[in-house]
C-alpha atoms as a printed R data frame, in Angstrom:
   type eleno elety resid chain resno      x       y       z
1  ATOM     1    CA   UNK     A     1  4.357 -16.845  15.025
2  ATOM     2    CA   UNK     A     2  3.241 -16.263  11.829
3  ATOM     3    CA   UNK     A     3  5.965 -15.011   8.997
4  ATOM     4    CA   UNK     A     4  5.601 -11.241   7.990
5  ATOM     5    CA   UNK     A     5  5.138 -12.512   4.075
6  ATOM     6    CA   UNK     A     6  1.877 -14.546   5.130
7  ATOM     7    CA   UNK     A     7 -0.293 -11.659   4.528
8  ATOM     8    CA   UNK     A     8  1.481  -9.919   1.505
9  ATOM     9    CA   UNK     A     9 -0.135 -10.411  -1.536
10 ATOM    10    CA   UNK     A    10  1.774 -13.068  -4.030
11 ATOM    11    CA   UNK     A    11  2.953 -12.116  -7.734
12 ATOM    12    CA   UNK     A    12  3.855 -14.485 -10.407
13 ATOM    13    CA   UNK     A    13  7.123 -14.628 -12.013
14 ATOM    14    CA   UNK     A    14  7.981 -16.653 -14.962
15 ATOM    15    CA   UNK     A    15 11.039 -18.081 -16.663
16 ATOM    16    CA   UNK     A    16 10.619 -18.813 -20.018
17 ATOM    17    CA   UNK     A    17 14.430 -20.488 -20.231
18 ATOM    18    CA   UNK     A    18 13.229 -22.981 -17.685
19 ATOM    19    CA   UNK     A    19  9.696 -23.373 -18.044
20 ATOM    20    CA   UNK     A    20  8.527 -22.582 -14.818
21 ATOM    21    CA   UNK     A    21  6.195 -20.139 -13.243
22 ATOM    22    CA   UNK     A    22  6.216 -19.764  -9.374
23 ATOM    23    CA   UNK     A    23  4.237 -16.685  -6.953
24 ATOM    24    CA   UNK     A    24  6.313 -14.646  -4.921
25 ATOM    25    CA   UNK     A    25  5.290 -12.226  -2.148
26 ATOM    26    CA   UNK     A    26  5.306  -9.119  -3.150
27 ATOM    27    CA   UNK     A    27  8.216  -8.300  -0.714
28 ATOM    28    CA   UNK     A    28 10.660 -10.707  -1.756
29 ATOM    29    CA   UNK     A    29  9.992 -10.005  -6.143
30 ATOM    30    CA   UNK     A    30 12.933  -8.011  -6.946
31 ATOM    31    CA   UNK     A    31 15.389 -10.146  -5.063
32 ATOM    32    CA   UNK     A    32 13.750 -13.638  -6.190
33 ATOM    33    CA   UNK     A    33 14.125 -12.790 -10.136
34 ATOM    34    CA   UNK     A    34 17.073 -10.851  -9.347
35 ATOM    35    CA   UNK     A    35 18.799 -13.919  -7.593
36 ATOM    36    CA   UNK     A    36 17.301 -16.721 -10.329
37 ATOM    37    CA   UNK     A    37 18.255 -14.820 -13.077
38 ATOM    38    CA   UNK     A    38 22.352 -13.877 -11.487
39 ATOM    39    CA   UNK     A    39 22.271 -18.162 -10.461
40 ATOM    40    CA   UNK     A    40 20.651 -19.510 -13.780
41 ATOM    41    CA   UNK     A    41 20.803 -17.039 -16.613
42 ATOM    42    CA   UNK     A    42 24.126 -15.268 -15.938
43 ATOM    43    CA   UNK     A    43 22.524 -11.959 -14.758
44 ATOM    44    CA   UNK     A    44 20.222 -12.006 -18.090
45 ATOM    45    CA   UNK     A    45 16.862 -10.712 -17.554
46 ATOM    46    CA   UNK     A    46 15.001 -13.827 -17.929
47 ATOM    47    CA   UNK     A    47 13.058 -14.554 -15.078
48 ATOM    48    CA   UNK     A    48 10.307 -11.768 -14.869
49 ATOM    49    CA   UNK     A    49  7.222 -10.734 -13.272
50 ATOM    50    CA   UNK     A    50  4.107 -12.280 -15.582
51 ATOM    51    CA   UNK     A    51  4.021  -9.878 -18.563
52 ATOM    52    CA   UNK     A    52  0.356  -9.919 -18.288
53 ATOM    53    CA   UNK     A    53  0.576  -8.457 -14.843
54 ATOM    54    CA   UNK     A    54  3.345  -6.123 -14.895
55 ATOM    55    CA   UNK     A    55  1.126  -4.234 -18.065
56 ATOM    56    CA   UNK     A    56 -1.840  -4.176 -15.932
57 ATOM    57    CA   UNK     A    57 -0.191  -2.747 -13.024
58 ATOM    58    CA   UNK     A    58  1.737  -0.156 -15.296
59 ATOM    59    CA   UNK     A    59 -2.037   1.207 -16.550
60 ATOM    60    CA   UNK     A    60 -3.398   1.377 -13.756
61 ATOM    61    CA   UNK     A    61  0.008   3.495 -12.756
62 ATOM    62    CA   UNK     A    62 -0.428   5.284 -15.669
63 ATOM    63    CA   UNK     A    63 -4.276   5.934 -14.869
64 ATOM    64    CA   UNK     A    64 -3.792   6.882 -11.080
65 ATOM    65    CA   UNK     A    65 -1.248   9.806 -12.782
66 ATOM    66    CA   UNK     A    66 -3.253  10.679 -15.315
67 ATOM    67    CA   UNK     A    67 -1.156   9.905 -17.963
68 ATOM    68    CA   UNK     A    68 -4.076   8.874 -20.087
69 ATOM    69    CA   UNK     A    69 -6.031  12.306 -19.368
């Protein structure tokens, strides 16, 4: 049986303190860099959704509410 995550779409988080970059499903995000930044970084916001991505997805937000009318 195939898990619930196979078909949710994956987002990439980065980690500048380690140097790695990994995709996530979208379901799991928040708990992922939550739990890698409380295990690595002492609960420092390190670990974070690609800055590249989380801007696009807050225009087109931002666009959808017409914050740019």
């Amino acid at each position: 049986m195939p898990d619930e995550t196979d078909d949710d779409p994956a987002v990439p988080v980065v980690c500048s303190d380690c140097g790695t970059d990994t995709e996530v499903p979208l379901a799991d995000v928040a708990e992922a860099v939550e739990r890698h930044n409380d295990q690595l970084h002492d609960g420092e916001r390190v670990a974070q959704i690609d800055p590249d991505i989380a801007d696009a997805i807050t225009d087109m937000v931002a666009e959808d509410l017409g914050i740019y009318d």
